[in-house]
C-alpha positions in Angstrom: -65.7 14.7 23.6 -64.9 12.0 21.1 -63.9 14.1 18.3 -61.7 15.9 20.6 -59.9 12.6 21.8 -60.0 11.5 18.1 -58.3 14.7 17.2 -55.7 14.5 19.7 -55.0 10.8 19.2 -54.2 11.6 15.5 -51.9 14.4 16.4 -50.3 12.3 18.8 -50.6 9.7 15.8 -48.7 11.9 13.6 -46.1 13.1 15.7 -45.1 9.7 16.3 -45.3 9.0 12.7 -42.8 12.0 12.2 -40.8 11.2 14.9 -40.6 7.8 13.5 -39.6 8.8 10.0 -36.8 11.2 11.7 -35.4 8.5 13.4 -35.0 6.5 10.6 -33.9 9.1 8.3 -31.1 9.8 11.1 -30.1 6.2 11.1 -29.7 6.0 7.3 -27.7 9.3 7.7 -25.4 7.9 10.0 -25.4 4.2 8.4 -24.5 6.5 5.0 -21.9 8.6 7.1 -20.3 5.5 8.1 -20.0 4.0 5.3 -18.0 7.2 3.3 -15.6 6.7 6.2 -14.9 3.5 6.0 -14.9 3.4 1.6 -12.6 7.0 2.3 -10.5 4.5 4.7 -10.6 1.4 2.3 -9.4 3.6 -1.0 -5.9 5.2 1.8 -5.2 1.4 2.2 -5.5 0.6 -1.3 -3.6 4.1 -2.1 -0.9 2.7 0.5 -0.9 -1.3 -1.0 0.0 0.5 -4.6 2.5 2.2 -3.6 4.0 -0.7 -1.8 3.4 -3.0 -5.2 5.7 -0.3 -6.7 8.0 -0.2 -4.4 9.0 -3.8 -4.6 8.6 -4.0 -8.4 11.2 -1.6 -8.6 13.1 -3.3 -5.6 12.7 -6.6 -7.7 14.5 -5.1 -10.8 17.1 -3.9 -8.8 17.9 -7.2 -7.3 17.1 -8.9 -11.1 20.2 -6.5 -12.3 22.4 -7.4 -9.4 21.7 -11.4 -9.9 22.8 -10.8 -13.7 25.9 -8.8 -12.7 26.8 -11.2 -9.9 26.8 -14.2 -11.9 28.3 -12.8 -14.9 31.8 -13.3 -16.1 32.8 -9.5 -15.5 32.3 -10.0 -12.1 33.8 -12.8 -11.5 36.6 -11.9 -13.1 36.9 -8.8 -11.1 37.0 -10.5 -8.3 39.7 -12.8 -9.3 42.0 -10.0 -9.9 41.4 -8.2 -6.8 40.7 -10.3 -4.1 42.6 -13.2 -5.6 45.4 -11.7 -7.6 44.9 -14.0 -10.6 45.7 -13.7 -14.0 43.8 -14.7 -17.2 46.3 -17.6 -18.9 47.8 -15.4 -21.7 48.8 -12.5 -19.3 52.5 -11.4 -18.0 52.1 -10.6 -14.3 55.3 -7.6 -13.5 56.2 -7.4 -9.7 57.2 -4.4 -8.6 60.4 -5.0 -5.7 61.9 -1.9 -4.9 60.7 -0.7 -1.8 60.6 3.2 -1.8 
């Protein structure tokens, strides 16, 4: 009798040792799982943040060109002569009177 409770506590011994060892292999499996999802989600957001950079580096040169223009003599030139109707010193400003 006692090798046949022997032998049936060892294969109840080694089912629970493989059912142990299944468990944990299906926890590292999802733990692993998880993981790929969130490095999968982690490189989008970096894919997304790098775009973004770009986007405003270009953004910043574009508003770098427009500071230059803006505060440049051309411009403010331009303005003067047509918003303001002025005339550089050394220039002959004609009037046109008749009316058609």
């Amino acid at each position: 009798m006692d090798t046949k409770d022997q032998k049936h506590r060892g294969k109840i011994r080694f089912r629970l040792y493989i059912l142990f060892w299944l468990t944990l292999l299906a926890s590292a499996t999802v733990a692993i799982f998880s993981k790929a999802i969130d490095i999968s989600e982690y490189t989008r957001m970096a894919d997304e943040t790098r775009a973004m950079i770009d986007n405003e580096t270009t953004k910043a040169a574009r508003l770098e060109l427009s500071r230059e223009y803006y505060g440049s003599d051309a411009f403010v030139e331009k303005i003067a002569r047509e918003q303001l109707d002025l005339v550089m010193p050394d220039e002959i400003l004609f009037y046109n009177d008749a009316k058609s």
